[in-house]
C-alpha positions as CSV (number, residue, x, y, z in Angstrom):
1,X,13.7,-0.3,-29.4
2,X,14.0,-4.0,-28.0
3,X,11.5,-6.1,-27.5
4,X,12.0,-6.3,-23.9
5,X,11.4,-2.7,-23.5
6,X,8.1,-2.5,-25.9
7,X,6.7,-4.9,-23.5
8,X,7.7,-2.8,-20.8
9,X,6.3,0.1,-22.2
10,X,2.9,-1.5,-23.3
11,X,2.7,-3.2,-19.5
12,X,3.3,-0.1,-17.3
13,X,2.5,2.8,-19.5
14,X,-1.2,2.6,-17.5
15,X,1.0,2.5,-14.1
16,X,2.7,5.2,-15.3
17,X,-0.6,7.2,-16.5
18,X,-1.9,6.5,-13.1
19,X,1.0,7.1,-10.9
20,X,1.4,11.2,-12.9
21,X,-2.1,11.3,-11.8
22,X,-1.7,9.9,-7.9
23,X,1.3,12.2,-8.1
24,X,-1.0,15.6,-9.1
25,X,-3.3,14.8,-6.8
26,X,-0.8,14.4,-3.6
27,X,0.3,17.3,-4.5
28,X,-3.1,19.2,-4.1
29,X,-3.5,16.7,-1.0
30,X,0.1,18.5,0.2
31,X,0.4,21.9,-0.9
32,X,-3.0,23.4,-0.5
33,X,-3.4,22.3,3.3
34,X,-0.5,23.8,3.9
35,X,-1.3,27.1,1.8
36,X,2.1,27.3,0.8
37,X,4.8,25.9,-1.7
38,X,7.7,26.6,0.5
39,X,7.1,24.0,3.2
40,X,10.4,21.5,2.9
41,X,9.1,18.3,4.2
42,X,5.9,18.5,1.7
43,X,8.5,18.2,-1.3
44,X,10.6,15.5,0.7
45,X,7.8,13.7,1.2
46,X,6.4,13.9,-2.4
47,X,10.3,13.0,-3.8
48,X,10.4,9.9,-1.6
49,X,7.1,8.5,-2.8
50,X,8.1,9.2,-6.7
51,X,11.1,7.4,-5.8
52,X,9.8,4.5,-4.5
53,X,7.3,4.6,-7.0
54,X,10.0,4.4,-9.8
55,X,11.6,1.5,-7.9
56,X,8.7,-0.7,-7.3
57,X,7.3,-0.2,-11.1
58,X,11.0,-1.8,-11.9
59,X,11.2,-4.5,-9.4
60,X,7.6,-5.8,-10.6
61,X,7.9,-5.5,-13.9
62,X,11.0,-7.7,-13.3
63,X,9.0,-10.7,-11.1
64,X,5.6,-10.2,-11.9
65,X,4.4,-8.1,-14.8
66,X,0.9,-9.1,-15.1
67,X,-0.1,-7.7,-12.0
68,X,0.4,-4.2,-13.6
69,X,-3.2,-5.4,-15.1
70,X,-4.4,-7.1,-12.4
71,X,-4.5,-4.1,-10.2
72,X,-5.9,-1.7,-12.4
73,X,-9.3,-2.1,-10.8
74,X,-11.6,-4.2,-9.2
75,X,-12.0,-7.0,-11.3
76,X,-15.4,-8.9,-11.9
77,X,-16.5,-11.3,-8.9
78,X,-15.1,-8.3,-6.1
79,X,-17.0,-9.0,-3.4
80,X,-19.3,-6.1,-2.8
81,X,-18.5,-5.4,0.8
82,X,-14.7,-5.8,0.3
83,X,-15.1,-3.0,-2.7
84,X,-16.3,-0.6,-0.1
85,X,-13.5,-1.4,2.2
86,X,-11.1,-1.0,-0.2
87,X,-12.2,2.4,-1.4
88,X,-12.2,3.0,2.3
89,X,-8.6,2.0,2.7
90,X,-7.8,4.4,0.0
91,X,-9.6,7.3,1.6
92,X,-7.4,7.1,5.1
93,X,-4.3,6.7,3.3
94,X,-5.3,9.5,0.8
95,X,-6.1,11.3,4.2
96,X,-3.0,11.2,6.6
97,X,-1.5,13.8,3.4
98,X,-3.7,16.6,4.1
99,X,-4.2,16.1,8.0
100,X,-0.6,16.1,8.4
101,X,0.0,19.5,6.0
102,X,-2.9,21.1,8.0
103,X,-0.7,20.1,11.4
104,X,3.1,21.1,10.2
105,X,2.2,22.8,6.8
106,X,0.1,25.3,8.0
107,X,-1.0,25.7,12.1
108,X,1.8,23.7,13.6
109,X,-0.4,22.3,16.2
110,X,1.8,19.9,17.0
111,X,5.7,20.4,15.9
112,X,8.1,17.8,15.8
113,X,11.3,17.1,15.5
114,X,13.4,16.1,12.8
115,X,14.6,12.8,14.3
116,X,11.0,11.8,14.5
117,X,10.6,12.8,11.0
118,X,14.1,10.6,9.9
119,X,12.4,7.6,11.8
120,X,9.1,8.2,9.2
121,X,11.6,8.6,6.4
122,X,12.5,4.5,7.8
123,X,9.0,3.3,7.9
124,X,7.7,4.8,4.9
125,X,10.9,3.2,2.9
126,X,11.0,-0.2,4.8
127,X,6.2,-0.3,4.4
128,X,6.9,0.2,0.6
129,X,9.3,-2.0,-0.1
130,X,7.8,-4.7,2.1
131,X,4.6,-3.8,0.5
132,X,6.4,-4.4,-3.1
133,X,8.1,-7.5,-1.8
134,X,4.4,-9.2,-0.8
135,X,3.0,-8.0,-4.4
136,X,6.4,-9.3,-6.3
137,X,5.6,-13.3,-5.0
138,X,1.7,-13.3,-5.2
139,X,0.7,-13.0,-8.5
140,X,-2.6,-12.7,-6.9
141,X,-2.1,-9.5,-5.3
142,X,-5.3,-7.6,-6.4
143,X,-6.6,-5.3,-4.8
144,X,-10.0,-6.7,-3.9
145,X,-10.5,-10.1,-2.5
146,X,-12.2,-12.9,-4.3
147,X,-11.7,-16.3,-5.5
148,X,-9.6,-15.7,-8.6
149,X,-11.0,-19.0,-10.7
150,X,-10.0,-17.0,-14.0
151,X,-6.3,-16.8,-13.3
152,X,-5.7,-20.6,-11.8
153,X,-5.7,-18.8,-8.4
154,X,-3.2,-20.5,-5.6
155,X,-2.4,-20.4,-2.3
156,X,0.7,-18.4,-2.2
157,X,3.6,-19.3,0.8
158,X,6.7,-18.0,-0.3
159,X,8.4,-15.1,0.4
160,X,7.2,-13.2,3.0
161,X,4.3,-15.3,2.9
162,X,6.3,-18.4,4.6
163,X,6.4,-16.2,7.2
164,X,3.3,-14.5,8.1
165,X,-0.4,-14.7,5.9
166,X,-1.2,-11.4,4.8
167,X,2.4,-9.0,4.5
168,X,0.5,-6.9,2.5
169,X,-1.8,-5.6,5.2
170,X,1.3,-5.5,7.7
171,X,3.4,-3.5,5.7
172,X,0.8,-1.1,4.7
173,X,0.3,0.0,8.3
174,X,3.8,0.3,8.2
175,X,4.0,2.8,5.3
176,X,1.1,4.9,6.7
177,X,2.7,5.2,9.6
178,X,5.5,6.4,8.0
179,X,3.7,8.6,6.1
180,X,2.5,10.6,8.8
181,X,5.6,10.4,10.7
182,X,7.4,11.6,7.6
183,X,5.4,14.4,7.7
184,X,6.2,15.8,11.3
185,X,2.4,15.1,12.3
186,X,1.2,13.2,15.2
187,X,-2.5,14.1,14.3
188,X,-2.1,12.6,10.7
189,X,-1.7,9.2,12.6
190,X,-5.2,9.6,13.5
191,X,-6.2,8.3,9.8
192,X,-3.2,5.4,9.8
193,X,-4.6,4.3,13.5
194,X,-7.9,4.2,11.6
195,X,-6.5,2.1,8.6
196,X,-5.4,-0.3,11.1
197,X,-9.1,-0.6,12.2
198,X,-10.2,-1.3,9.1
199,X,-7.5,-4.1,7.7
200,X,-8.4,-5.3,10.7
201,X,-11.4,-6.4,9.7
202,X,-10.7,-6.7,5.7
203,X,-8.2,-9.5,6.9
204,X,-10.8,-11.5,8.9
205,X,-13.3,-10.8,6.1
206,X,-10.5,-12.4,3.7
207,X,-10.0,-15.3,5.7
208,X,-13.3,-16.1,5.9
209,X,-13.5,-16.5,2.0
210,X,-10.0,-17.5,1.1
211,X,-10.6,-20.5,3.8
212,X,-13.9,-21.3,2.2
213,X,-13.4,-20.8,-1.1
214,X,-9.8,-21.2,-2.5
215,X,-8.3,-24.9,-1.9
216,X,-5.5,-25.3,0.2
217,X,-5.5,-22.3,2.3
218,X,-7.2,-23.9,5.3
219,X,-3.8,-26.0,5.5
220,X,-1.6,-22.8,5.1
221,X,-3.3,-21.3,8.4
222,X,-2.1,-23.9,10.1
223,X,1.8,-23.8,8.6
224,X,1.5,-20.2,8.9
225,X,-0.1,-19.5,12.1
226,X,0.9,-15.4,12.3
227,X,-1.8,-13.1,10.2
228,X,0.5,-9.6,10.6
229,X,3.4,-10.3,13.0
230,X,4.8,-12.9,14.7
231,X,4.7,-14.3,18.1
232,X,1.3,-11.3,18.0
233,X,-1.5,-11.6,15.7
C-alpha cells in the first residue's frame, strides 16, 4: 500500500464510517414509510445518493482533504444559535425521505410521473455536485459558522464563490428539491420549502458575523453582490 492511499484511508475512513451509517438510516427513513422493499424509486433514490457519495468523498479528498476533519462536528466556538439551526437543517433534509415514501411508497396521495421524477434525478445530481464544488474551494466549509481564528480563516472568492456568496446554501435547496422530486412526491417538498426558510435566515445570521468578525468579507459583499442567485437575492 502507497502512501498516497494510507493517507487516504486514515482521512476518510470516519467519512466512510459515517456515510455506512447515513446510508442504514436512509434506508429505515425509505423503506419502513413505505412498508415495503419492492418500491423501485426507494432503491433508485438510495443508489444515486451512494453514488454521489462515492464521487464527492474522491473529488475532496483530491482538493481539500482536511475538511474530512473539519466537518466531523461542530467544532469549539459554534455559535450556539447557529448549532440549533444546523441540527434543524438536518432534520428537514432527513425529513423530505420519509414524507415522500409515505406519499408514493405507501398511500400514493399524490402520484407522479416519471418525467417529473427524471427532472429530480437532474436537481439532486446537479445540488450535490454544486454542493461538492462550494466545499472543494473553501477549506472553511464547516458545518457551523464561526470565526475560524484556529485554522488562519479567509475570505474565500473563488470558484463558485466569485460568483455568488454562499453556493453552499443555494445548492442545498437545489438537492432537496431534487430529493423530493426524485421521489415522485410533491408533499415531501413541504420539508425542502421549509429548509429554504431556515437557510434563509442561517445566511443572514452568517453575514452578520462573517461581516463583523472575519477581515475582509465586508469588501467581498460588495464584489460579490448576489447571496444565492444572481440578478435575485
Amino acid at each position: 500500500m502507497t502512501q498516497e492511499q494510507t493517507r487516504f484511508g486514515e482521512a476518510v475512513a470516519p467519512s466512510l464510517g459515517s456515510l455506512a451509517i447515513t446510508v442504514i438510516v436512509m434506508f429505515a427513513a425509505l423503506f419502513w414509510p413505505a412498508g415495503r422493499l419492492d418500491w423501485p424509486r426507494g432503491w433508485m433514490f438510495l443508489g444515486l445518493f451512494i453514488l454521489l457519495t462515492a464521487f464527492a468523498i474522491a473529488w475532496i479528498w483530491r482538493t481539500n482533504p482536511e475538511l474530512f476533519a473539519a466537518r466531523s462536528r461542530y467544532q469549539k466556538g459554534t455559535k450556539p444559535w447557529d448549532a440549533v439551526v444546523a441540527t434543524l437543517t438536518i432534520i428537514l433534509f432527513a425529513a423530505i425521505l420519509p414524507v415522500g415514501a409515505f406519499d408514493d411508497g405507501r398511500f400514493h396521495w399524490a402520484p407522479q410521473p416519471g418525467w417529473l421524477v427524471l427532472i429530480g434525478y437532474l436537481l439532486m445530481t446537479a445540488g450535490y455536485l454544486g454542493l461538492t464544488w462550494a466545499q472543494s474551494v473553501n477549506r472553511h466549509f464547516e458545518p457551523t459558522v464561526r470565526i475560524q481564528t484556529d485554522r488562519d480563516h479567509k475570505v474565500i472568492d473563488s470558484g463558485p464563490y466569485a460568483v455568488i456568496r454562499h453556493p453552499g446554501y443555494a445548492f442545498a435547496i437545489v438537492l432537496a428539491a431534487g430529493m423530493a422530486l426524485s421521489l415522485g412526491s410533491l408533499y415531501a417538498l413541504i420539508p425542502a420549502g421549509l429548509l429554504v426558510v431556515v437557510l434563509f435566515g442561517r445566511t443572514l445570521g452568517e453575514e452578520m458575523e462573517l461581516r463583523r468578525g472575519l477581515e475582509g468579507y465586508a469588501e467581498y459583499m460588495e464584489r460579490v453582490r448576489w447571496r444565492w442567485v444572481p440578478g435575485v437575492w
